[in-house]
C-alpha positions in Angstrom: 11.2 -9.4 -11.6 12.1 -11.1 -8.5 10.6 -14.9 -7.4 8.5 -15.0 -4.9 11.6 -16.2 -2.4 13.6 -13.1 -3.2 10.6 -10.8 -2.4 10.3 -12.3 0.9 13.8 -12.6 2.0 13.7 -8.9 1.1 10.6 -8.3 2.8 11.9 -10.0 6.1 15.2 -8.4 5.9 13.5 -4.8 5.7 11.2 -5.7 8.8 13.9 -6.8 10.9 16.3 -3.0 9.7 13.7 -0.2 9.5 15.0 3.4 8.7 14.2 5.8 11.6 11.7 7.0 10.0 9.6 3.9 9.3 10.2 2.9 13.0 8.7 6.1 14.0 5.8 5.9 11.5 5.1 2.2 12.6 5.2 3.2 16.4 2.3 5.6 15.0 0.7 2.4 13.1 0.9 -0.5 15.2 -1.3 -2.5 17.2 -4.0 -0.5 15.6 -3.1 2.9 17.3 -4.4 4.7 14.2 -8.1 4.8 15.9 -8.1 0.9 15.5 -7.1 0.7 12.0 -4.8 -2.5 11.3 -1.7 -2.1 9.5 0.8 -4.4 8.0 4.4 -3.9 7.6 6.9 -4.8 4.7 4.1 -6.6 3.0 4.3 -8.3 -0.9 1.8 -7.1 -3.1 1.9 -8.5 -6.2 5.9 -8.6 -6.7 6.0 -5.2 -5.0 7.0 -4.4 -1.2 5.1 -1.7 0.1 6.3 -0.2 3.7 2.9 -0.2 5.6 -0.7 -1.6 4.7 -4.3 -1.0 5.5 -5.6 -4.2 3.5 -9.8 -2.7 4.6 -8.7 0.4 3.0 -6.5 -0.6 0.6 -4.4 2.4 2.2 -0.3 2.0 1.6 1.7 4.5 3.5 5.2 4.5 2.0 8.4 6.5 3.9 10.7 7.6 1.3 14.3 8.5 1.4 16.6 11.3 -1.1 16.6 7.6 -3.3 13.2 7.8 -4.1 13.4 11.4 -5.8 12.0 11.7 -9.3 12.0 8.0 -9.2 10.8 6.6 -12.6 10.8 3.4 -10.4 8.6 4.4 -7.9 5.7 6.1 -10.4 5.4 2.8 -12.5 5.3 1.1 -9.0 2.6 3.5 -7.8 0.1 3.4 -10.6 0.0 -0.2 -10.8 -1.1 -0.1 -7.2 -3.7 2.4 -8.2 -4.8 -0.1 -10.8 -5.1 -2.6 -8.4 -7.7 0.1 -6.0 -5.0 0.9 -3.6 -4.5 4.5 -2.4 -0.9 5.8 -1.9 0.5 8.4 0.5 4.2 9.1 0.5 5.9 10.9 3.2 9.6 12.1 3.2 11.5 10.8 6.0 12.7 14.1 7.1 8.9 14.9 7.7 7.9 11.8 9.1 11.0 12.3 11.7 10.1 16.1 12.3 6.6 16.3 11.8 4.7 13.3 12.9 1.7 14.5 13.8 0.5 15.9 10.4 2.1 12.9 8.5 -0.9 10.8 11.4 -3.3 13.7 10.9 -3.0 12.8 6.7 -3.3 9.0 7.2 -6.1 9.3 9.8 -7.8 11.6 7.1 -6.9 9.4 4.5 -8.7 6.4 6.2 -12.0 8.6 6.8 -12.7 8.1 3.4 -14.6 4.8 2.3 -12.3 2.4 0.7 -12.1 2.3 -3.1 -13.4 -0.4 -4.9 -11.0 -3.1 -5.9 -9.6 -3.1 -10.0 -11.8 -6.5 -10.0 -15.3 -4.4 -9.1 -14.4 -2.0 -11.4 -14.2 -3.8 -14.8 -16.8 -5.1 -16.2 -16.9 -9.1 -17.0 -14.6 -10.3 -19.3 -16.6 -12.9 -21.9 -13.0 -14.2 -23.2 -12.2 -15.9 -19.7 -15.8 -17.0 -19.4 -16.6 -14.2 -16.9 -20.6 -13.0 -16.8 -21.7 -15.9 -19.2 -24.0 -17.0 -16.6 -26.4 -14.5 -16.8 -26.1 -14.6 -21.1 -27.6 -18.1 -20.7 -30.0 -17.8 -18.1 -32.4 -15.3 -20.1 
């Protein structure tokens, strides 16, 4: 995996040479055009880059290129971001560039939706890191 200084060099790099298509889906985005919804651009999360973020929402809107085709890469990617409570939309660039309006249409949609809980809501306590003991002792 890469350190932490890799990740954002990357990160940087990315923000500073969008594709077309991630320039034309963060002129939708920005500056909380989406209704007022925030969004974050070539952000870390957790040794991952995503392409855009809604932190509220946990919302990731990824633009994807031919590369990221049957991508083993990109599934393993994807479910640990589930895991983590995070919702992912992928859109192919050529429907980003030629369709914008329904790729903004599916994220405004997407963001009508309450946010899901976060993976640390979800599970219960875990007694082996001292987690929930509190209420154990204070019958």
């Amino acid at each position: 995996m890469p350190s932490r200084s890799d990740l954002l060099t990357r990160a940087k790099w990315m923000r500073l040479n969008p594709t077309e298509a991630e320039k034309r889906l963060w002129a939708i985005l920005r500056a909380k055009r989406m209704t007022g919804f925030k969004f974050r651009r070539q952000v870390i999360i957790d040794g991952y880059i995503v392409d855009f973020v809604n932190f509220e929402y946990r919302l990731i809107v990824e633009a994807d290129g031919s590369q990221h085709a049957e991508s083993d890469y990109d599934k393993k990617r994807d479910a640990y971001l589930k895991m983590q409570g995070c919702q992912v939309l992928r859109f192919w660039n050529s429907d980003i560039l030629k369709n914008g309006e329904a790729v903004a249409e599916t994220i405004w949609h997407a963001l009508q939706t309450p946010p899901l809980p976060s993976a640390a809501t979800r599970l219960p306590p875990s007694p082996a890191r001292g987690e929930g003991l509190e209420s154990a002792y204070n019958v």
